[in-house]
C-alpha positions in Angstrom: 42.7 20.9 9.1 42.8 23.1 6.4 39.1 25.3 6.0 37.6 24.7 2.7 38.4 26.5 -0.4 36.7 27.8 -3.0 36.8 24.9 -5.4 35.3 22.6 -2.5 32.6 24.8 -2.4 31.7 25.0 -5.7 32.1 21.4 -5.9 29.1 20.6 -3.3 27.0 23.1 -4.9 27.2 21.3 -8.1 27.2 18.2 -6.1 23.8 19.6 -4.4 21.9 20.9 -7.7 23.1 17.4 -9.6 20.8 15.7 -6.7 18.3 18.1 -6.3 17.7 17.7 -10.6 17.8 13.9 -10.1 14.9 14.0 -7.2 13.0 16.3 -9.9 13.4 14.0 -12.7 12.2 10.8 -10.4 9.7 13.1 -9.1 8.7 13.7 -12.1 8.7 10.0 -13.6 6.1 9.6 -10.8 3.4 11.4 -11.3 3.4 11.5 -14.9 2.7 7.6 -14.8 0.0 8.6 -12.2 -1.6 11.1 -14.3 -0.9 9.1 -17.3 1.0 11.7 -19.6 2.0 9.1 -21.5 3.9 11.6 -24.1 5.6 12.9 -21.4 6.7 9.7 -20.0 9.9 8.8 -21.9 11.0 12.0 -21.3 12.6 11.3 -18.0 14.8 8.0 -19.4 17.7 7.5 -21.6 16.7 6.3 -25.1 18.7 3.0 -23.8 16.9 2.7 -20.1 16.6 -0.8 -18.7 13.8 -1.5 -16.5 13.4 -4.8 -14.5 10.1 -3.6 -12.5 7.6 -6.6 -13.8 8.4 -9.0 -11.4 5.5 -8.8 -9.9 3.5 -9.5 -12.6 2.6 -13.3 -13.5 5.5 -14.6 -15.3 3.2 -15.3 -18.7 2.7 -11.7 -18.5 6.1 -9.9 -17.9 7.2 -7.7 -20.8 10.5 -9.4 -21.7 13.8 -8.3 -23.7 17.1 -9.9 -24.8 15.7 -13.4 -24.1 15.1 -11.9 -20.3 11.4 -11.8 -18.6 10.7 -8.9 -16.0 12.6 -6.8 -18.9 11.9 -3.0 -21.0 14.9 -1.7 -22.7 14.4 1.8 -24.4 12.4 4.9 -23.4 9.5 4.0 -26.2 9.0 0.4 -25.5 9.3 1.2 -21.8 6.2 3.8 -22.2 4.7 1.3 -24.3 4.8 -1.2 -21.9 3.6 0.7 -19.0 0.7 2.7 -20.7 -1.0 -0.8 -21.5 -0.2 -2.3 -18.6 -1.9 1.0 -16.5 -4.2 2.8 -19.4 -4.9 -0.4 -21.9 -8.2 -2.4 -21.9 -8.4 -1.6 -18.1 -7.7 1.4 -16.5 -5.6 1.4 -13.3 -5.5 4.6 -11.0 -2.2 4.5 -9.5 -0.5 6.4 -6.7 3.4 6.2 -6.1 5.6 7.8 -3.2 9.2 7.6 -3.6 10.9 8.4 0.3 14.0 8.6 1.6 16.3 8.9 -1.4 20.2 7.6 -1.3 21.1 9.1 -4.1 24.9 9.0 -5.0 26.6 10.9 -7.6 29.3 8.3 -9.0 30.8 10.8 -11.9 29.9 14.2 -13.3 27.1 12.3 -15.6 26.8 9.2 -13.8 24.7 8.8 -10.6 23.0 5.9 -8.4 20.0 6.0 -6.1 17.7 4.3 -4.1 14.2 4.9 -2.9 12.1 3.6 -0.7 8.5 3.3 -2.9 5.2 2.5 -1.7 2.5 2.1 -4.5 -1.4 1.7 -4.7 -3.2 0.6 -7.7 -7.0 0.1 -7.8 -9.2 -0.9 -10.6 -13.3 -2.0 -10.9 -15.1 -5.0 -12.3 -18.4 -3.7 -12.3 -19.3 -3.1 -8.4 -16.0 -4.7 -7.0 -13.0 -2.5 -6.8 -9.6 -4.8 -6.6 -6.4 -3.0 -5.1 -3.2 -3.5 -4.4 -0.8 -1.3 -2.0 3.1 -2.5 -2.4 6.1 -1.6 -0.4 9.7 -1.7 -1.8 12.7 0.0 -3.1 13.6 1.1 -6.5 17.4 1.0 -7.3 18.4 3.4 -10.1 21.1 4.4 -12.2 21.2 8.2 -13.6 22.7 9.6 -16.6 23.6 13.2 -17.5 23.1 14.0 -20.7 23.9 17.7 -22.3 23.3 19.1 -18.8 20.2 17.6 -18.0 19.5 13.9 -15.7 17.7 11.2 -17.1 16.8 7.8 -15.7 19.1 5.2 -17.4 18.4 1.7 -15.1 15.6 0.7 -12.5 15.1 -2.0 -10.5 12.0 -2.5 -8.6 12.7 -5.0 -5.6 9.2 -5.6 -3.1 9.3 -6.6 0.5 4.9 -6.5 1.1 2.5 -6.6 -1.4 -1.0 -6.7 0.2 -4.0 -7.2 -3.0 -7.1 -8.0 -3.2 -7.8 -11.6 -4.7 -7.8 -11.7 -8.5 -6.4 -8.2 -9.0 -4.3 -9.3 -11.3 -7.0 -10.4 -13.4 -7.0 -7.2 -15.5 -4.2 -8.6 -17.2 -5.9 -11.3 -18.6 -6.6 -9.2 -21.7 -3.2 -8.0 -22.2 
């Protein structure tokens, strides 16, 4: 076997920073939404970002786009949609974890990933406090633009969503 030289080297230190930035800008996209930097938000997505993460939602109430429910294309209507959903006529406080990443990078400006997620969401009507704690995957794509990673495609898929009856009920004023 010949040993390494120096262009394989420099290739898995590029290969290493490229993942590094893309756990920093999902990192990122988390707990912005949890803080609810809302300016900050589309920040971390291409101007073109898909995102099919409303299906858990009720179907009357899943943002749709290009005739598709459980649908956000663009950065702006994506922070649109989720500042109402989380900050609108109800506030949610929401925690989310992203774990074990699989991130793979496809090109030198394209990558994939997914994360295993787990997400808690709690809100109050009056003296009852409804929750909801979810555990899935998100499955991304990532696209480097002038140097830097953005978030260009998530998909939100759930195995367990354990809620309190009627959390969804917030909504309802959407």
């Amino acid at each position: 076997m010949t040993p390494p030289g120096p262009n394989s080297v420099e290739t898995a230190a590029v290969l290493a920073d490229d993942i590094e930035a893309i756990k920093r800008v999902f990192a990122g996209r988390l707990r912005v939404m949890d803080t609810k930097q809302w300016d900050l938000y589309a920040s971390f997505h291409t101007d073109d970002i898909v995102s099919e993460t409303w299906g858990g939602l009720p179907t009357a109430k899943q943002p749709a786009a290009d005739g598709e429910s459980n649908r956000v294309v663009g950065g702006v209507a994506l922070t649109r949609a989720i500042s109402r959903l989380l900050d609108g006529p109800v506030r949610v406080t929401t925690v989310h974890h992203g774990h074990c990443p699989e991130i793979t990078v496809t090109s030198p400006t394209t990558a994939t990933g997914i994360w295993s997620m787990e997400d808690k969401l709690w809100w109050s009507e009056g003296d009852v406090e409804h929750h909801l704690h979810g555990y899935g995957h998100y499955h991304e794509n990532y696209r480097k633009v002038d140097g830097r990673w953005f978030i260009s495609y998530r998909k939100l898929t759930r195995q367990r969503v354990d809620a309190t009856p009627g959390f969804w009920s917030f909504i309802e004023e959407l």
